[in-house]
PDB file as gemmi writes it, atoms N, CA and C in Angstrom:
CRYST1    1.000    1.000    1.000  90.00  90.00  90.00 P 1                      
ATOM      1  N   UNK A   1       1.055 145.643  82.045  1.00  0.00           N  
ATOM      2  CA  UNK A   1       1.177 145.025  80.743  1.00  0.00           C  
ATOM      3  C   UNK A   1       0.451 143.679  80.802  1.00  0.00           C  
ATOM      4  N   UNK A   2      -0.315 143.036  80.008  1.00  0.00           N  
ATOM      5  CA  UNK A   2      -0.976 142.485  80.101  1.00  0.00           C  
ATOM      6  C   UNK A   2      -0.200 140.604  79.079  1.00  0.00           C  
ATOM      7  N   UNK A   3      -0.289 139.880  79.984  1.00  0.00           N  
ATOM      8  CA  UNK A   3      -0.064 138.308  79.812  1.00  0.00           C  
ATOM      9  C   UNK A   3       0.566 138.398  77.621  1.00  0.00           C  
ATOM     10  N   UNK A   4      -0.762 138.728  77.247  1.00  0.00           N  
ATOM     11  CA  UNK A   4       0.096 138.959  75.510  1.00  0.00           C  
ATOM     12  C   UNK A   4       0.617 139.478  75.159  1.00  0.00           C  
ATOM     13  N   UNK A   5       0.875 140.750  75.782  1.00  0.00           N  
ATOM     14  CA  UNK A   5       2.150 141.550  75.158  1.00  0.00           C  
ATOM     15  C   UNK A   5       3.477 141.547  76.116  1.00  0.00           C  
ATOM     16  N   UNK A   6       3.276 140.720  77.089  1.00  0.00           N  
ATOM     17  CA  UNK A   6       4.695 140.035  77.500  1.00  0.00           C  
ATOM     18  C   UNK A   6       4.825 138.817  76.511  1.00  0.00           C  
ATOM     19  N   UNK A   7       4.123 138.051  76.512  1.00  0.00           N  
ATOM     20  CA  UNK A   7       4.627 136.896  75.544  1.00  0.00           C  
ATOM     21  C   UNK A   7       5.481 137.851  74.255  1.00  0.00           C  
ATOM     22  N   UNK A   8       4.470 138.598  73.362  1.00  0.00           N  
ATOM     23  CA  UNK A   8       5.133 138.589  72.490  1.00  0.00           C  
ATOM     24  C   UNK A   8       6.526 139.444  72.478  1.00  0.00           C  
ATOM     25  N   UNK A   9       6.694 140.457  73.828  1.00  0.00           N  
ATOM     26  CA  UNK A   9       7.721 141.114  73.783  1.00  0.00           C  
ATOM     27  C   UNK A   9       9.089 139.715  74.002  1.00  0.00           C  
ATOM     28  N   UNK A  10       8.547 138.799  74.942  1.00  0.00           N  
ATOM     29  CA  UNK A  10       9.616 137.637  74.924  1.00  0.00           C  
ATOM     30  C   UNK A  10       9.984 136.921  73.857  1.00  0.00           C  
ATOM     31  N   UNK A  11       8.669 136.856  73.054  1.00  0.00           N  
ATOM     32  CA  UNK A  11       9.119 136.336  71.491  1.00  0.00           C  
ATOM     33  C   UNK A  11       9.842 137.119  70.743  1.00  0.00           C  
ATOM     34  N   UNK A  12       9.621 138.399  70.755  1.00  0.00           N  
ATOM     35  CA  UNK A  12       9.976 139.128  69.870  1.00  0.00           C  
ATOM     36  C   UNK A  12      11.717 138.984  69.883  1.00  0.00           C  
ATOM     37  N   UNK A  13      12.157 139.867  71.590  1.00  0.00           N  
ATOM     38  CA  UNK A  13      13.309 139.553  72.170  1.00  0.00           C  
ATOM     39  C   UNK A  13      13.823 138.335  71.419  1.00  0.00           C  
ATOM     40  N   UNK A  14      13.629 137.085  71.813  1.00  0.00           N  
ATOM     41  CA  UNK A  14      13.845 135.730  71.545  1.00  0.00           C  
ATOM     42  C   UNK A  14      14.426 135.796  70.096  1.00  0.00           C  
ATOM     43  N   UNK A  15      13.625 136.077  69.410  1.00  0.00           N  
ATOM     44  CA  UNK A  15      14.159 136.164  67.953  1.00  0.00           C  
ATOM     45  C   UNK A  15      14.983 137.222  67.599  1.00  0.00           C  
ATOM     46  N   UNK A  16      14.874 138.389  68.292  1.00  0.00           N  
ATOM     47  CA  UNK A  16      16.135 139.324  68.322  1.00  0.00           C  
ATOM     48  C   UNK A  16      17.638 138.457  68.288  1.00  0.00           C  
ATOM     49  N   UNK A  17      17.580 138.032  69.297  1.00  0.00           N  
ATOM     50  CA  UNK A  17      19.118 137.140  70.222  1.00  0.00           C  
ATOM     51  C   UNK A  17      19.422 135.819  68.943  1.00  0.00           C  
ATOM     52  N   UNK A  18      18.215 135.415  68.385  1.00  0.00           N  
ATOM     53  CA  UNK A  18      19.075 134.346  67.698  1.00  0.00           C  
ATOM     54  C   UNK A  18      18.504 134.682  66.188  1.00  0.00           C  
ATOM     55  N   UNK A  19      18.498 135.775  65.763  1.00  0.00           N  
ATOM     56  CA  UNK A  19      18.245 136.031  64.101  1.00  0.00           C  
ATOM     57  C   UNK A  19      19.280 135.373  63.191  1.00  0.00           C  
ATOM     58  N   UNK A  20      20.728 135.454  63.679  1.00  0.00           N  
ATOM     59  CA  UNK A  20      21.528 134.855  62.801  1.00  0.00           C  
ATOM     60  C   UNK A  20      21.671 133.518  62.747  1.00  0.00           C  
ATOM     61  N   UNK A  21      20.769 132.563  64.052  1.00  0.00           N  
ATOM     62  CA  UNK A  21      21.086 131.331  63.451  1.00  0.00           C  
ATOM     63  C   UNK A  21      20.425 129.934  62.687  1.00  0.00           C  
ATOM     64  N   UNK A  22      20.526 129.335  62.606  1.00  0.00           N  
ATOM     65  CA  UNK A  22      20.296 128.575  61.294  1.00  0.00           C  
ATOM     66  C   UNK A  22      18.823 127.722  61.959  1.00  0.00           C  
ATOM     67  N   UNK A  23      17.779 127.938  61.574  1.00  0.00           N  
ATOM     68  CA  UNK A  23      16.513 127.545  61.667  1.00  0.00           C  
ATOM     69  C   UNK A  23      15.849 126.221  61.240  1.00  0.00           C  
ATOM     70  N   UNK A  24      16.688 126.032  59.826  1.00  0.00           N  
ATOM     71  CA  UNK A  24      16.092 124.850  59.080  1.00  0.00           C  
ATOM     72  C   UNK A  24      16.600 123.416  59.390  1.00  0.00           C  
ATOM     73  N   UNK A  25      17.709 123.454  60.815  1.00  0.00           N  
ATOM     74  CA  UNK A  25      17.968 122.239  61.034  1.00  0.00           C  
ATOM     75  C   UNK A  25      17.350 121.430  61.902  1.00  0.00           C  
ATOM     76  N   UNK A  26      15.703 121.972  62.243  1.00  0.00           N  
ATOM     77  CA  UNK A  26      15.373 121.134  63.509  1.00  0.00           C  
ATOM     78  C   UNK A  26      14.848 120.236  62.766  1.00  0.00           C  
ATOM     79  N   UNK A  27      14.340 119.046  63.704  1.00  0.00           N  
ATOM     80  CA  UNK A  27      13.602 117.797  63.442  1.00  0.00           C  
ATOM     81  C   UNK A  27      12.613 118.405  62.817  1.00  0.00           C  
ATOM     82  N   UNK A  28      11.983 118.929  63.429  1.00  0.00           N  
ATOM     83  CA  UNK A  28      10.676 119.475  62.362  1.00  0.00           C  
ATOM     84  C   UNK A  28      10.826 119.839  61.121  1.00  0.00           C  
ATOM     85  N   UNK A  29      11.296 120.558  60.764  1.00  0.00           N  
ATOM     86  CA  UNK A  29      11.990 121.659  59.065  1.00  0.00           C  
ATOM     87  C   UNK A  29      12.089 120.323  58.694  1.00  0.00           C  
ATOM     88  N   UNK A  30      13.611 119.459  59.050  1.00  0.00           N  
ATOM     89  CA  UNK A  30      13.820 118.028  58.360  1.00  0.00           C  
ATOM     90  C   UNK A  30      12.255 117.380  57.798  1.00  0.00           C  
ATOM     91  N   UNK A  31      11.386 117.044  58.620  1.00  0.00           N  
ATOM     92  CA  UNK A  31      10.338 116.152  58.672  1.00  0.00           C  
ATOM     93  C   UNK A  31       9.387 117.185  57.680  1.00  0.00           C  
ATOM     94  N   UNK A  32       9.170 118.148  57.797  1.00  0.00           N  
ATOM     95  CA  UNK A  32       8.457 119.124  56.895  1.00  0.00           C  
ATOM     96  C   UNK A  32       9.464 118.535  55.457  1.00  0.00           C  
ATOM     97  N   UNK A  33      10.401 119.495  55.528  1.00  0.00           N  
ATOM     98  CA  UNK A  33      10.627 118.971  54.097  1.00  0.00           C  
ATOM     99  C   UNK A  33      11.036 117.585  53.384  1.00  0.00           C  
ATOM    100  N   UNK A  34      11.136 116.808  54.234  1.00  0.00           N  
ATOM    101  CA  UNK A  34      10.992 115.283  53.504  1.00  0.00           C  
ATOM    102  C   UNK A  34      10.094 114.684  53.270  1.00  0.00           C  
ATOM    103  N   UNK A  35       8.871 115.253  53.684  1.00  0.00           N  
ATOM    104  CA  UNK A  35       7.238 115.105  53.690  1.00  0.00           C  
ATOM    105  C   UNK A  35       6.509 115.809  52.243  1.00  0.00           C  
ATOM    106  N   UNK A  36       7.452 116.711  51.827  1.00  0.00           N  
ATOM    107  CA  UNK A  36       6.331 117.726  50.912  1.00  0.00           C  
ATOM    108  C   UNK A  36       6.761 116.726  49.448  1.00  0.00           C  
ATOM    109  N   UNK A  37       5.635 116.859  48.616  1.00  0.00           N  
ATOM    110  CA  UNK A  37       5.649 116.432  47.194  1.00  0.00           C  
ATOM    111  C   UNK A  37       5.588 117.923  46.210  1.00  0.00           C  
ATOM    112  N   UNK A  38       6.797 118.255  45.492  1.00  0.00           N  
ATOM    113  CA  UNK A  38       6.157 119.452  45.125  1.00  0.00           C  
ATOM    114  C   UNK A  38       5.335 119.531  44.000  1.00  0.00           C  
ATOM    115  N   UNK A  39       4.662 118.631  43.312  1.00  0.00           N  
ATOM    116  CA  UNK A  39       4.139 118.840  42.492  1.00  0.00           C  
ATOM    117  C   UNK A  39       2.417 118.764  42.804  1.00  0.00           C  
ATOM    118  N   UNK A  40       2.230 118.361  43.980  1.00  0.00           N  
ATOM    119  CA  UNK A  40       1.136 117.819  45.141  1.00  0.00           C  
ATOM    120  C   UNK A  40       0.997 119.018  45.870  1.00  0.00           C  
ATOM    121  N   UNK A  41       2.170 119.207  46.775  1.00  0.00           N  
ATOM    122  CA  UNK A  41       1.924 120.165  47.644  1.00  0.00           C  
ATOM    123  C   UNK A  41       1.957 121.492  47.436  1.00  0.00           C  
ATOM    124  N   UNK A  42       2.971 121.790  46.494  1.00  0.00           N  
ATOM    125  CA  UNK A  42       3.379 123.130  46.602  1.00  0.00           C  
ATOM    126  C   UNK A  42       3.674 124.089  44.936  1.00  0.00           C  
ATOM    127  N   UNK A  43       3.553 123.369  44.340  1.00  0.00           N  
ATOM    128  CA  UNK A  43       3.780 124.078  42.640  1.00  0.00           C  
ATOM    129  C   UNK A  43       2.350 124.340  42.045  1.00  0.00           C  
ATOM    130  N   UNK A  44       2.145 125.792  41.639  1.00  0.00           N  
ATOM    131  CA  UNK A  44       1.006 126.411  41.142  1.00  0.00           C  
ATOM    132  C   UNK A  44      -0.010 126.752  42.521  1.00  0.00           C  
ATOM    133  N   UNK A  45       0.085 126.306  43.740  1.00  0.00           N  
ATOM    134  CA  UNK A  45      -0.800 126.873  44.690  1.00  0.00           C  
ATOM    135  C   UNK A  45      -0.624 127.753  45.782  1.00  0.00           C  
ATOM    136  N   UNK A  46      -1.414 127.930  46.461  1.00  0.00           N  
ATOM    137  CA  UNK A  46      -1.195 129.304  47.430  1.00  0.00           C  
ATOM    138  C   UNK A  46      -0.753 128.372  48.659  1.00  0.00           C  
ATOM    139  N   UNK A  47       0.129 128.458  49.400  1.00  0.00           N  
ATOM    140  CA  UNK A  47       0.716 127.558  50.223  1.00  0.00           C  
ATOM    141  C   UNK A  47       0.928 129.177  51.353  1.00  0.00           C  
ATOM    142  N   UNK A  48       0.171 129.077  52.509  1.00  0.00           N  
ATOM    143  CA  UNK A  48       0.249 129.423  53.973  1.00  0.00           C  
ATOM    144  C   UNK A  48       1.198 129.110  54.852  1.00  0.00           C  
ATOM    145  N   UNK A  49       2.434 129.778  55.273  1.00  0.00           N  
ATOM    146  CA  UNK A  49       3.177 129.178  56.262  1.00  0.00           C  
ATOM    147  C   UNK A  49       2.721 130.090  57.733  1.00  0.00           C  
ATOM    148  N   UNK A  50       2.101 129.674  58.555  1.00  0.00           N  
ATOM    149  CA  UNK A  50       1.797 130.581  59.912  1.00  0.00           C  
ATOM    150  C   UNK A  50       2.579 130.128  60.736  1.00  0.00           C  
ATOM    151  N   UNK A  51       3.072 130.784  61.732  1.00  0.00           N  
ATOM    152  CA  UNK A  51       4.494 131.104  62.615  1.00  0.00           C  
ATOM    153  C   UNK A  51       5.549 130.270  61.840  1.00  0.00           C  
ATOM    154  N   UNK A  52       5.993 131.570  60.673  1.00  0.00           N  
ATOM    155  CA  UNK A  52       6.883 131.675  60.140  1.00  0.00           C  
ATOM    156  C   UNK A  52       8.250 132.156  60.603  1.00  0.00           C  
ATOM    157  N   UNK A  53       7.930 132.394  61.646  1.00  0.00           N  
ATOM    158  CA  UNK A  53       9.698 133.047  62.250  1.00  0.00           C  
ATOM    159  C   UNK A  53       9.977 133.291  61.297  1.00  0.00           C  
ATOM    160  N   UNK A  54      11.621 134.011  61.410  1.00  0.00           N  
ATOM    161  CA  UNK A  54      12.164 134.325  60.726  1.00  0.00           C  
ATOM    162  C   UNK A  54      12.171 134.340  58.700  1.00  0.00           C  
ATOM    163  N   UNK A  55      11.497 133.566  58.219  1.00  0.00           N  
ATOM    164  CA  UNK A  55      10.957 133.067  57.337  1.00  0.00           C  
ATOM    165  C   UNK A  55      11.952 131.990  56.276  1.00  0.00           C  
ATOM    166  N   UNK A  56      12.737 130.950  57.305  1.00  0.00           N  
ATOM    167  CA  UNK A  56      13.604 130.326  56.297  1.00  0.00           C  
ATOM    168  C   UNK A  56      13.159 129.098  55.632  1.00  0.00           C  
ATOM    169  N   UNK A  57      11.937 128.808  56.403  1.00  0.00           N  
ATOM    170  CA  UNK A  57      10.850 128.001  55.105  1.00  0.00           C  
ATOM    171  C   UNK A  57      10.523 128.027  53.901  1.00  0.00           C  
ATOM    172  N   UNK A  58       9.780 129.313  54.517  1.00  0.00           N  
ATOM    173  CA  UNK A  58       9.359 130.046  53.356  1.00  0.00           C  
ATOM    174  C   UNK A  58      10.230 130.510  52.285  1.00  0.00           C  
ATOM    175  N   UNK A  59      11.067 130.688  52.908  1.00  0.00           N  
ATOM    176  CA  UNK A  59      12.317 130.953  51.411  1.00  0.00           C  
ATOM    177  C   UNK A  59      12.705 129.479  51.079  1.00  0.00           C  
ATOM    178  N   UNK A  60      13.108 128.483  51.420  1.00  0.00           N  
ATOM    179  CA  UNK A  60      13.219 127.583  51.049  1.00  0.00           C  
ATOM    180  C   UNK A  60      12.391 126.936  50.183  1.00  0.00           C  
ATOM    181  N   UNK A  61      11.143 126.921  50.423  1.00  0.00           N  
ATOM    182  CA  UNK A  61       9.796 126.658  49.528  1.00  0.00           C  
ATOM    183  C   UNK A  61       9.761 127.467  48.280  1.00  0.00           C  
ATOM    184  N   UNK A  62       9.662 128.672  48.216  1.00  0.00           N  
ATOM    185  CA  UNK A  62       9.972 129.709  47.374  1.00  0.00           C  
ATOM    186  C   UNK A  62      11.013 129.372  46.049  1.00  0.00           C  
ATOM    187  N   UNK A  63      12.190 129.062  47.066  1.00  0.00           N  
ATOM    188  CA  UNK A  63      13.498 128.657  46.139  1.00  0.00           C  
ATOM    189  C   UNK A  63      13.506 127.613  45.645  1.00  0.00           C  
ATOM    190  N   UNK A  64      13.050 126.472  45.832  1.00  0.00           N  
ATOM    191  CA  UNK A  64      13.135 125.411  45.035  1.00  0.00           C  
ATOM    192  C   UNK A  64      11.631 125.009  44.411  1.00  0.00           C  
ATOM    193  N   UNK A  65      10.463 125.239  44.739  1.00  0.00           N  
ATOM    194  CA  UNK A  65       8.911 125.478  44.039  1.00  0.00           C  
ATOM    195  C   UNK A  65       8.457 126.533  43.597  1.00  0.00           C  
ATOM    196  N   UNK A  66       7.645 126.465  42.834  1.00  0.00           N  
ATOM    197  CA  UNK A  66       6.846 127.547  42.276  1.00  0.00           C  
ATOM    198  C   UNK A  66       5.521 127.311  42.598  1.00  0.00           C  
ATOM    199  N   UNK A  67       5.379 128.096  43.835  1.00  0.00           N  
ATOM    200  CA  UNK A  67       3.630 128.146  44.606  1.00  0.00           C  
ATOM    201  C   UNK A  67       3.309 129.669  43.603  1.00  0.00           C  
ATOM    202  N   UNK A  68       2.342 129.721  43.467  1.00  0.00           N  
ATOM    203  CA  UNK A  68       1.143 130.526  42.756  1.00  0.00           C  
ATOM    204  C   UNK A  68       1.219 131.599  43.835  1.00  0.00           C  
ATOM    205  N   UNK A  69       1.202 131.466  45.104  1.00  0.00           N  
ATOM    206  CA  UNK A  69       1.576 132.447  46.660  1.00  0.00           C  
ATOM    207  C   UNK A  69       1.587 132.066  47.624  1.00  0.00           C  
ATOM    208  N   UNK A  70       2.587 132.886  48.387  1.00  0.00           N  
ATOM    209  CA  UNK A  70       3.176 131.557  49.168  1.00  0.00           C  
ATOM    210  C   UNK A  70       2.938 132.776  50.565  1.00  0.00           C  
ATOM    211  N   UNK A  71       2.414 132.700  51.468  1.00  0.00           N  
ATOM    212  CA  UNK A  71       1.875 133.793  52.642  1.00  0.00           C  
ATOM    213  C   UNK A  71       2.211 133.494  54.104  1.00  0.00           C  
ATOM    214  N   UNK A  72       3.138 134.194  54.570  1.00  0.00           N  
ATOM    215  CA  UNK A  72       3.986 133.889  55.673  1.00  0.00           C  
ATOM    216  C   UNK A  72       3.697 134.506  56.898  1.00  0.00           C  
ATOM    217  N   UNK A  73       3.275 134.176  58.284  1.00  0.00           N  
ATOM    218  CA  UNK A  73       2.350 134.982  59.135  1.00  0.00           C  
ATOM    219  C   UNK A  73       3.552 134.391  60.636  1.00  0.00           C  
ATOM    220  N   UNK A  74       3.666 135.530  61.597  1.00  0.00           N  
ATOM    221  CA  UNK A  74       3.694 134.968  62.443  1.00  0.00           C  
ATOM    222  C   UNK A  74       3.639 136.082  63.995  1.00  0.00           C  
ATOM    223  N   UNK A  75       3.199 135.568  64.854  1.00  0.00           N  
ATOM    224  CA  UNK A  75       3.554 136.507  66.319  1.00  0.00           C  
ATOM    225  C   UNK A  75       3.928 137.889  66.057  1.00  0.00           C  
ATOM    226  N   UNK A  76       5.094 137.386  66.024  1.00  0.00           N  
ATOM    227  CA  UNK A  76       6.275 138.377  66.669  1.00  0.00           C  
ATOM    228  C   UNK A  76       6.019 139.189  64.935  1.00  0.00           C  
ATOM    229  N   UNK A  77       6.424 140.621  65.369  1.00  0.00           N  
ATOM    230  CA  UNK A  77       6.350 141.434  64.551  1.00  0.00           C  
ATOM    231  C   UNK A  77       8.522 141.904  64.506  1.00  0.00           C  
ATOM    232  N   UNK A  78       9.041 141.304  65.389  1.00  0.00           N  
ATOM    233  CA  UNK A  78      10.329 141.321  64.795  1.00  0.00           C  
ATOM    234  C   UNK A  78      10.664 139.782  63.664  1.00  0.00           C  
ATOM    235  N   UNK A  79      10.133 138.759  63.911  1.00  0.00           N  
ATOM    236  CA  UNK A  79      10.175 137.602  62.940  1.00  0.00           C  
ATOM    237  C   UNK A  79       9.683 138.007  61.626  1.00  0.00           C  
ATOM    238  N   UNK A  80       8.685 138.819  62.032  1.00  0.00           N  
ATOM    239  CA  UNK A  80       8.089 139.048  60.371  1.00  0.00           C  
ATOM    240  C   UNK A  80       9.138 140.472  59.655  1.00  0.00           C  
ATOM    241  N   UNK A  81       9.725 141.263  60.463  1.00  0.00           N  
ATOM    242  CA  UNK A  81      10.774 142.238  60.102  1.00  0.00           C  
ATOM    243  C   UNK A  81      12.111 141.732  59.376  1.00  0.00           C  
ATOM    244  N   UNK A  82      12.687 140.543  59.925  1.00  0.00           N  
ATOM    245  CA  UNK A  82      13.401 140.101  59.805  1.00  0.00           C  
ATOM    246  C   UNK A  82      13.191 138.541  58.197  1.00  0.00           C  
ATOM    247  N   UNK A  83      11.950 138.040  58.671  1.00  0.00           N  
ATOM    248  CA  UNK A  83      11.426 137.697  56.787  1.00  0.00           C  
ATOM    249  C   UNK A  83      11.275 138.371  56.101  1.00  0.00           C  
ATOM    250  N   UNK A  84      11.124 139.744  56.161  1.00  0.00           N  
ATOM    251  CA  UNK A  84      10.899 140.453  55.160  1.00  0.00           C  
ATOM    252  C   UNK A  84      12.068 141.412  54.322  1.00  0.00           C  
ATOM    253  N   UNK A  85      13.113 141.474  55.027  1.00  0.00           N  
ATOM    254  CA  UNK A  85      14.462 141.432  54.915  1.00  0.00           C  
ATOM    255  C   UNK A  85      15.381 140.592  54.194  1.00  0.00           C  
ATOM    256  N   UNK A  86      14.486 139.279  54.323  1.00  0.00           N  
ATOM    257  CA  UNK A  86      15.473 137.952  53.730  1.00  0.00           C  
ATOM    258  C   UNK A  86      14.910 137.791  52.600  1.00  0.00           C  
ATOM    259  N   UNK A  87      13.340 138.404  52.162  1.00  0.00           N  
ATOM    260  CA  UNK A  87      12.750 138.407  50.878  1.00  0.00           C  
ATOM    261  C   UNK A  87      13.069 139.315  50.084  1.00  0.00           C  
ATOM    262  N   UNK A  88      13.558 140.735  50.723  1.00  0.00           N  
ATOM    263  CA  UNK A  88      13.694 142.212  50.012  1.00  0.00           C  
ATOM    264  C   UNK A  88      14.885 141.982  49.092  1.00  0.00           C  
TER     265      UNK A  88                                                      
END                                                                             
């Protein structure tokens, strides 16, 4: 097996083990969203989130702005299983 598809089987795993827990409290998320202007950043435009984990950004962005499209990318193909779940 080759160096990338161990990573991503560890990512994948990784996000298996902690799907249920709460994402949006790191320093970062904080600093992301006390940073955005939505009428600047994010209302009427196509707004990219790449390594979206789980996708609780992106729903967050979603839920309180109105981006024009809002496109959520990441690794692990269980993170993107599991955003797409929280969008369905």
């Amino acid at each position: 097996m080759n160096e990338s598809r161990v990573s991503r089987s560890a990512y994948d795993a990784w996000h298996t083990r902690v799907a249920a827990a709460p994402a949006l409290d790191s320093p970062w998320h904080r600093l992301v969203q006390d940073a955005l202007t939505p009428d600047v950043d994010l209302n009427g435009r196509r707004v990219p989130e790449i390594a979206c984990g789980r996708g609780e950004l992106a729903e967050w962005c979603a839920s309180r702005f109105n981006p024009a499209l809002l496109v959520a990318a990441d690794f692990s193909a269980t993170a993107v299983r599991l955003a797409r779940t929280r969008f369905a």
